[in-house]
Each structure stands twice: as C-alpha cells, then as structure tokens.
C-alpha positions in Angstrom: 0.0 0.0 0.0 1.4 3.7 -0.4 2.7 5.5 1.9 -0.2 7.5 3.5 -0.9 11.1 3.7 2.5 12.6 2.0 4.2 12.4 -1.6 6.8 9.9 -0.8 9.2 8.4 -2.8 6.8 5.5 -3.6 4.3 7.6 -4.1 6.3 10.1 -6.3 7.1 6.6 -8.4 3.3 5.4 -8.9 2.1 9.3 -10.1 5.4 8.8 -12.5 4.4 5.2 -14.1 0.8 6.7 -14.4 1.8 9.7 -16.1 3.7 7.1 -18.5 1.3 4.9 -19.0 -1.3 8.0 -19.6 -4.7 5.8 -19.8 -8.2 7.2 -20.0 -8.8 4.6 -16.8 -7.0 3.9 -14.0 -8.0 1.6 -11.2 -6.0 1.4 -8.1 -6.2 -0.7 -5.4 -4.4 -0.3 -2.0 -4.4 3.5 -2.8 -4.2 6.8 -1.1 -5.7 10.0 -1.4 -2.9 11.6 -2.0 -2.3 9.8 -5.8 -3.9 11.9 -8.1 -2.7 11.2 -11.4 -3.6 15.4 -12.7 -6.2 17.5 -13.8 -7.0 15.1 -17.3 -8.4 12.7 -14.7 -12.3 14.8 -14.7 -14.0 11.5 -12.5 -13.0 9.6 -9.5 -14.9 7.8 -7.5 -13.5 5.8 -4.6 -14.6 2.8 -2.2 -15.6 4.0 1.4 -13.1 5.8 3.8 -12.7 3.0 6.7 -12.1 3.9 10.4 -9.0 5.6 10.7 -5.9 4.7 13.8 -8.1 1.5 14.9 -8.3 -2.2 14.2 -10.8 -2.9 10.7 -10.9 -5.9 9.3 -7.3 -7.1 10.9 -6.0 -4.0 9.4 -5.2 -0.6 10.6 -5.8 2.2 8.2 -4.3 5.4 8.1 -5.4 9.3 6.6 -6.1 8.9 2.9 -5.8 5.2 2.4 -8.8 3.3 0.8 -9.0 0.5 -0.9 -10.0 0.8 -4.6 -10.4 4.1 -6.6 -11.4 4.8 -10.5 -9.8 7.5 -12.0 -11.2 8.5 -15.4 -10.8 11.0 -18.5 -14.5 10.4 -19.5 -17.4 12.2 -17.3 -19.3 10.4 -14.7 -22.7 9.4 -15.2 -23.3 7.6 -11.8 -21.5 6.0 -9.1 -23.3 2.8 -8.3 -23.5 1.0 -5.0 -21.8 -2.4 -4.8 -22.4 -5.1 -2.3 -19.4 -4.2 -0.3 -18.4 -0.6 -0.9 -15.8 -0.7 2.2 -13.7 -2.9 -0.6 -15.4 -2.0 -4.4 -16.3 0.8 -6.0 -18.3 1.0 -9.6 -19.5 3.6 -12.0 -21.1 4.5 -14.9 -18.9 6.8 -17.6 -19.5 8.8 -20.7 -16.8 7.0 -22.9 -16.6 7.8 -27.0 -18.1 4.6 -27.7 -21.1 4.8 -25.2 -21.9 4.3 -21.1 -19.7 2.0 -19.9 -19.3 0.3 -16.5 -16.0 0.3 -14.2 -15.9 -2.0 -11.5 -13.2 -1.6 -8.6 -12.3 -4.6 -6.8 -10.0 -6.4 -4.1 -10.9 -9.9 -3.7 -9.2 -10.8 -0.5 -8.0 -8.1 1.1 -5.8 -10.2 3.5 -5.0 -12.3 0.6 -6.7 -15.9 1.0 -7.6 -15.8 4.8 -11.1 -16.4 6.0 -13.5 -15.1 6.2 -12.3 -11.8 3.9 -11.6 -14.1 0.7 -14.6 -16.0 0.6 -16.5 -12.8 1.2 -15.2 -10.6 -1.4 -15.4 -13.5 -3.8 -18.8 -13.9 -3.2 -19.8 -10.0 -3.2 -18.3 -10.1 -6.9 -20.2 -12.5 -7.9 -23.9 -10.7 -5.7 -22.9 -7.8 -8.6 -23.6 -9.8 -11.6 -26.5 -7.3 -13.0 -23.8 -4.8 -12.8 -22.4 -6.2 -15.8 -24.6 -6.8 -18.0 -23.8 -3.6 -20.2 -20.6 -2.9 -21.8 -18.5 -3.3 -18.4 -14.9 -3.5 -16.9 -14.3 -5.3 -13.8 -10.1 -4.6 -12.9 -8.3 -5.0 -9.7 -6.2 -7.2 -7.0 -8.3 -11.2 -7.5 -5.4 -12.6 -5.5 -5.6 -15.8 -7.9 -3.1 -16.3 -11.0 -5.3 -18.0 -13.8 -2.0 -19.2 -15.4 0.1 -21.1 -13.3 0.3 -21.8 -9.3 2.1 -18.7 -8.4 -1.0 -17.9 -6.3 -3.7 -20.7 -6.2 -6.7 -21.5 -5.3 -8.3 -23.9 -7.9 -12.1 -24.1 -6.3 -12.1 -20.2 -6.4 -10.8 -19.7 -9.8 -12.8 -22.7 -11.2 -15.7 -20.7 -9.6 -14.7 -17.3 -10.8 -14.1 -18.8 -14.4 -17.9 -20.3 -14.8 -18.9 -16.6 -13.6 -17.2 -14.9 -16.2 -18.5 -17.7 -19.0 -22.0 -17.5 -17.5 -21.8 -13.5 -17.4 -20.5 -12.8 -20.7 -17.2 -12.1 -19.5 -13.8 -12.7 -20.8 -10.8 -12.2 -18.6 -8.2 -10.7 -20.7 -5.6 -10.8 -18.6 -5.6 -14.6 -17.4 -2.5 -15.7 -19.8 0.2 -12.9 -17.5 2.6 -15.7 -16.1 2.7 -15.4 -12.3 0.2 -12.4 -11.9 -2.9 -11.9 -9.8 -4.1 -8.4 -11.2 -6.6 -8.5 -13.7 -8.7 -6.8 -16.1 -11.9 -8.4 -17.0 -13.9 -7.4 -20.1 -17.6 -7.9 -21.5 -18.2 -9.2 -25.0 -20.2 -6.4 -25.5 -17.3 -4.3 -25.1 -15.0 -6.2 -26.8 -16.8 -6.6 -29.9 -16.9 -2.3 -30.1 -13.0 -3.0 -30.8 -10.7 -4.5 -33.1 -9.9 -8.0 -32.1 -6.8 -8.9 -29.6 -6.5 -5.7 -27.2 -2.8 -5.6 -26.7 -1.8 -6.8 -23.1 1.1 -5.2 -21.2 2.5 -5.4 -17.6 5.3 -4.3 -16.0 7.1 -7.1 -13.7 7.3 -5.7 -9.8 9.3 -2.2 -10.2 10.6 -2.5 -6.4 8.9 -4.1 -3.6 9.3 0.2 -1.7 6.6 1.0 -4.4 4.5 -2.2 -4.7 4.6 -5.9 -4.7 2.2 -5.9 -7.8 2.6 -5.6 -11.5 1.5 -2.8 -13.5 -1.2 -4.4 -16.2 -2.9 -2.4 -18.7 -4.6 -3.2 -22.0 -4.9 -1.1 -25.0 -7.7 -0.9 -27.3 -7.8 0.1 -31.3 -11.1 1.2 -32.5 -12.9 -1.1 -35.7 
C-alpha cells in the first residue's frame, strides 16, 4: 500500500508510471488519497473511507488510504452502490463509444484468509446485474489464472464459470505469475478491433509495490 498522507518516494514513483502509462482509466487498489494522477483525470470515485488509527478488518488504516479508486478521463454518469463498498467501488462513464461500466475490486484483502476471501469473492459474484452492459471489472483477485504462483483452484474454477456465465472474458488470465486482472464484456470487446494488446510491468521495487502494472490497449474497428 502507499505511503499514506505525504508524496513519498513511492508515491512520487506510482504518479510517474501513471503519467507514462497515460490511460483514459485507472484503477488502483491499495491507494491513497494523495495519488492523483492530474487534472485530465475529470471523474474519481473511490470505495468507502474505513475507520481511521483503529483495528478494521485485521487492518489498521491510516489518513487517505482506501482500498479501490477509479480515475477517469471520461465524465461520470453515476457511481453505483456495490455489495461491499468498504472494498469496491463501480461507476457509470461517458466514454466515445457509449456508457460503460468500471468496476473496482479487491478480492481478498488479506490475501486468502477467511472469512475476507470467501466474502469478497462472493460480493463479486452478488454484482452480476452490474455487468450486464458494456462493463470493466479490474483489480487485485489474489488468484493467478495461469500457473500456481498464487492458487486456489475451487475459487478460480468458480470465478471462471462466472465470467462464461456472465458474458465475460478475462483478458488478462494468460500474465505468467500475476494476480491483477482486467476483465472485459463481449459487448465491449466486440466495439474494438480483435486482440486488445496486453502489457504489464514485472514488480518495479517491492518500496513502491509488490504488484505488477497491467494495462490493456484498445484500437477502434
């Protein structure tokens, strides 16, 4: 998690890779209020501020720090209640090619423990009439859909027959040892030319974050 409540150096790196990466959407998980990626970003809409200096969820949380945020280029329609919105966040956005739905999430925000993994999972899957526009679902799913770098087969066979069921397609499932991921609608995906390019940066130094960096990259039909 950043740093809270000051531009540290960590910090200072995360608003750098995001001014590189420039995307019309961010979603950060494990974020501060203090990231702002800059005055292009007109939306943000974050999941709700937790108790501050006290014991939540087996975590302490200090000034600024939340769990998910959306960042956006396009102008908010909505922001849409989830079924947890301590840990997700959603929205509606006025994108070039239409309303589309973001969707913020952690699932296991102390990794695999019980109860919290079982929980999020499940409040996912409560939000299915979320997405049944043109929809993104991104964030930490603590599970790599590759390999066994971080498993848990009963919860990504489970996760896997959501997305078929839903009309979802998990585009970043083939990033060797990775458990961020950006999930896509059909919908959406047939508004674009086939094979979004994937990209991902390996960790950049466990002082910023002990994630990777994934984006995708659309090209219009």
């Amino acid at each position: 998690m950043p740093k809270s409540g000051n531009l540290s150096k960590s910090n200072i790196r995360i608003l750098e890779i995001i001014k590189e990466v420039n995307a019309d959407i961010l979603v950060l998980t494990e974020t501060n209020s203090v990231i702002h990626p800059g005055p292009d970003y007109i939306t943000c809409v974050a999941s709700r501020s937790l108790p501050l200096n006290q014991l939540y969820d087996n975590c302490i949380h200090h000034e600024g720090e939340n769990r998910t945020t959306i960042w956006a280029k396009y102008l908010l329609n909505e922001q849409i209640k989830t079924s947890n919105d301590d840990t997700n966040t959603c929205c509606s956005l006025s994108s070039p090619f239409g309303s589309i739905i973001v969707y913020g999430t952690i699932i296991g925000i102390q990794g695999h423990k019980k109860p919290w993994f079982e929980e999020d999972l499940n409040n996912l899957i409560k939000d299915k009439d979320l997405f049944s526009d043109n929809c993104i679902i991104a964030g930490d799913f603590n599970l790599s859909f590759l390999d066994n770098y971080y498993p848990n087969v009963r919860a990504k066979k489970k996760l896997e027959l959501f997305f078929a069921e839903s009309g979802l397609v998990n585009i970043t499932k083939s990033i060797p040892k990775n458990i961020d991921h950006i999930v896509i609608s059909k919908k959406t995906l047939d508004l674009f030319k086939p094979e979004p390019i994937v990209e991902f940066m390996p960790m950049i130094d466990k002082s910023v974050s002990d994630h990777k960096w994934v984006s995708v990259m659309f090209e219009w039909k």
